[in-house]
FILOMI-654948 format. One record per residue (C-alpha): residue in one letter; x, y, z; residue number from 0. Coordinates in steps of 0.25 Angstrom, whole numbers. Layout:
BEGIN
{r "A", {X, Y, Z}, NUM}
...
***
This chain:
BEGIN
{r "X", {0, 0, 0}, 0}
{r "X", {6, 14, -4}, 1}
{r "X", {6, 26, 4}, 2}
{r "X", {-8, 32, -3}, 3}
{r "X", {-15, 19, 0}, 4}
{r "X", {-10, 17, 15}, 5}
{r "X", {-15, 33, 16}, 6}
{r "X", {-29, 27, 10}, 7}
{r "X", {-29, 15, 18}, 8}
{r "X", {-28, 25, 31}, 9}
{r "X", {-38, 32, 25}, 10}
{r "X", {-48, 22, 24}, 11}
{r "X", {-45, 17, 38}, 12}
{r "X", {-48, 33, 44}, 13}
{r "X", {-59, 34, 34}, 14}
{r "X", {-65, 21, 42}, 15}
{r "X", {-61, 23, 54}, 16}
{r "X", {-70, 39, 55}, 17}
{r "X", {-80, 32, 47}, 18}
{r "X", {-82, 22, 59}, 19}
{r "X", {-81, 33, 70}, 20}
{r "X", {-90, 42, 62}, 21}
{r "X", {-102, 28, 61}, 22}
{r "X", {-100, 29, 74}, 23}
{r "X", {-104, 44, 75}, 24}
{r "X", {-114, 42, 68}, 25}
{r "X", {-121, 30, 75}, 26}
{r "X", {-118, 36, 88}, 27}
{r "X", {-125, 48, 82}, 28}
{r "X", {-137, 41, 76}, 29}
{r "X", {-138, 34, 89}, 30}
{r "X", {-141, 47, 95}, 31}
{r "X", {-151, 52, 86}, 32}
{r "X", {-158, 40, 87}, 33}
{r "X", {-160, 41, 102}, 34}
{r "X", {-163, 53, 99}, 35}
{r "X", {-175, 52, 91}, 36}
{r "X", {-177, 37, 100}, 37}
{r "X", {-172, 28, 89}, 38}
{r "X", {-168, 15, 94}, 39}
{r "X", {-153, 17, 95}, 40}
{r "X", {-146, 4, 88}, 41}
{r "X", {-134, 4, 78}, 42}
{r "X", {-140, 4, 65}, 43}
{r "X", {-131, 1, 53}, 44}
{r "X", {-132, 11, 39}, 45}
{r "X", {-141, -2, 33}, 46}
{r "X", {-152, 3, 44}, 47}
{r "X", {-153, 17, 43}, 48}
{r "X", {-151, 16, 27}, 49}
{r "X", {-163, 8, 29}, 50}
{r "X", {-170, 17, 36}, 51}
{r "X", {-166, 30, 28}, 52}
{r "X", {-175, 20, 16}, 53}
{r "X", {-187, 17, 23}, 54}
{r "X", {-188, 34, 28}, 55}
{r "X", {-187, 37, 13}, 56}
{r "X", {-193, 26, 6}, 57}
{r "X", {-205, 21, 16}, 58}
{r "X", {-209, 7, 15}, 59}
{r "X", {-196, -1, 9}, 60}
{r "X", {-193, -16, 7}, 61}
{r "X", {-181, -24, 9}, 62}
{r "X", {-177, -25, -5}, 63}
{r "X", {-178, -8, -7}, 64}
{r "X", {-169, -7, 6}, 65}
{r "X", {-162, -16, 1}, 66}
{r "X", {-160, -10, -14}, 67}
{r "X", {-158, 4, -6}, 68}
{r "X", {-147, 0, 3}, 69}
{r "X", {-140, -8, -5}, 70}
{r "X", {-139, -20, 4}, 71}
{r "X", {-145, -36, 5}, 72}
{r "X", {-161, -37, 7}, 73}
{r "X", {-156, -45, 20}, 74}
{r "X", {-148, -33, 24}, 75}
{r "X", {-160, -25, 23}, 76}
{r "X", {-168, -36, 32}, 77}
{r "X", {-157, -37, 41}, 78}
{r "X", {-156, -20, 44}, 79}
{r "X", {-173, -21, 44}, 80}
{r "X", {-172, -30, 54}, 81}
{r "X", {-165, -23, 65}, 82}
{r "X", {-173, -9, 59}, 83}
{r "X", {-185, -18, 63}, 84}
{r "X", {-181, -24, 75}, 85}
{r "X", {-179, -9, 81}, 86}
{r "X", {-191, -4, 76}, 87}
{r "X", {-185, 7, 66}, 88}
{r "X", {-193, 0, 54}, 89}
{r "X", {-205, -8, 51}, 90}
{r "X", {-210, -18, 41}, 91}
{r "X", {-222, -16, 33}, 92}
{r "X", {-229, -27, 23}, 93}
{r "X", {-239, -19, 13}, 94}
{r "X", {-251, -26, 12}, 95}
{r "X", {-250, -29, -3}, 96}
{r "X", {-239, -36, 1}, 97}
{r "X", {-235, -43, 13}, 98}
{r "X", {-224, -49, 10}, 99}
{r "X", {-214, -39, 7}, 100}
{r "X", {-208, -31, 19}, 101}
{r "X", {-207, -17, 19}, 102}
{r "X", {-200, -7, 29}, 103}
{r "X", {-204, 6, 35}, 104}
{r "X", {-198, 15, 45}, 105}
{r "X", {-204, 16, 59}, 106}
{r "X", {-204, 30, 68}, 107}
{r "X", {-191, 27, 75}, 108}
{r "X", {-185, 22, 58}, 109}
{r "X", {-190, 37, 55}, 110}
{r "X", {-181, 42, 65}, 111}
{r "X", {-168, 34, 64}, 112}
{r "X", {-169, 36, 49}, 113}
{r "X", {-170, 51, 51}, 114}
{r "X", {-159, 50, 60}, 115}
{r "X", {-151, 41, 48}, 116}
{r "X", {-154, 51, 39}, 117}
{r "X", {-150, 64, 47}, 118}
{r "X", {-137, 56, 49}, 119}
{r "X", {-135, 52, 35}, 120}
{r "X", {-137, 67, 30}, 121}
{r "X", {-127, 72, 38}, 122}
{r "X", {-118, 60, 35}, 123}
{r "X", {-121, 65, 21}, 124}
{r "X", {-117, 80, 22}, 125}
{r "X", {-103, 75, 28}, 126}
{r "X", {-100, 69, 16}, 127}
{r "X", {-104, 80, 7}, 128}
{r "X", {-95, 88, 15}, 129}
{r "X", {-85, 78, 12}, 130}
{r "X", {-86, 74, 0}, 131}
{r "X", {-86, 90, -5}, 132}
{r "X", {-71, 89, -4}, 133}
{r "X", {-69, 81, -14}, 134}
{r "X", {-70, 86, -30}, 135}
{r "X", {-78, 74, -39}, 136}
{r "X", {-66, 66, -44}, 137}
{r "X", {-60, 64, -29}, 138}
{r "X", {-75, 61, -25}, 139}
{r "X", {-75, 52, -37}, 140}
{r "X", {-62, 46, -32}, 141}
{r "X", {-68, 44, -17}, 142}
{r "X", {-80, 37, -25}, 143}
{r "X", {-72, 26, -32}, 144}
{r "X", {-63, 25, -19}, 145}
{r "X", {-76, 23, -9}, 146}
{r "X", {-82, 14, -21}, 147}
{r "X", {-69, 4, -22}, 148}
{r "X", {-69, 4, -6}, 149}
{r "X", {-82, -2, -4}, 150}
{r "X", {-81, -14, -14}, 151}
{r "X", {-68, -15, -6}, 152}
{r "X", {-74, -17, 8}, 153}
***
């Protein structure tokens, strides 16, 4: 490894290291606001309050439109449901024309964590305008491609 690459490894290794402090921030925070707002306080994972976020927009979904949405496994949608279930953040509904197929809608206590997901998402969202204004297009373009190779790495 040259000495750019040992410098990029270093990098990465910070870069993943604050990212884990700042999860952390950011739980501790949405912990908070949901005691706040009396939300059962639990350590939810992105899949949940992605999930969430879905149902406040979209109403009534189904396990395959999560599913498409999020990008993830039907039984990865079941397996976040479940424990959205099991503390009452979201309910099943069966439409009369068809009883068979399950569909998803936010209770009053869903309403309120998926608010709280959202207020943090948004601010998530300005901070990496703010970053990502330092950079011109082909060094954004650059970041892309690196982000991109990264991912199919891990």
């Amino acid at each position: 490894m040259n000495t750019m690459q040992k410098q990029a490894f270093q990098a990465v290794e910070q870069l993943l290291l604050k990212r884990e402090q700042n999860v952390q921030r950011q739980q501790q925070l949405a912990e908070q606001m949901a005691t706040e707002m009396e939300v059962s306080s639990h350590r939810w994972t992105i899949t949940q309050l992605h999930l969430l976020s879905i149902l406040q927009t979209q109403g009534q979904v189904n396990n395959m439109y999560l599913a498409e949405q999020l990008r993830i496994s039907r039984p990865a949608v079941t397996k976040a449901t479940a424990i959205l279930l099991k503390h009452e953040l979201i309910r099943e509904v069966r439409r009369p024309d068809n009883l068979k197929e399950v569909y998803y809608t936010l209770t009053p206590a869903g309403e309120q964590l998926a608010t709280i997901h959202e207020r943090l998402h948004n601010r998530l969202l300005e901070q990496y305008e703010q970053l990502f204004s330092q950079f011109d297009e082909s060094e954004l373009t650059t970041i892309i491609r690196f982000l991109h190779a990264w991912a199919s790495y891990i």
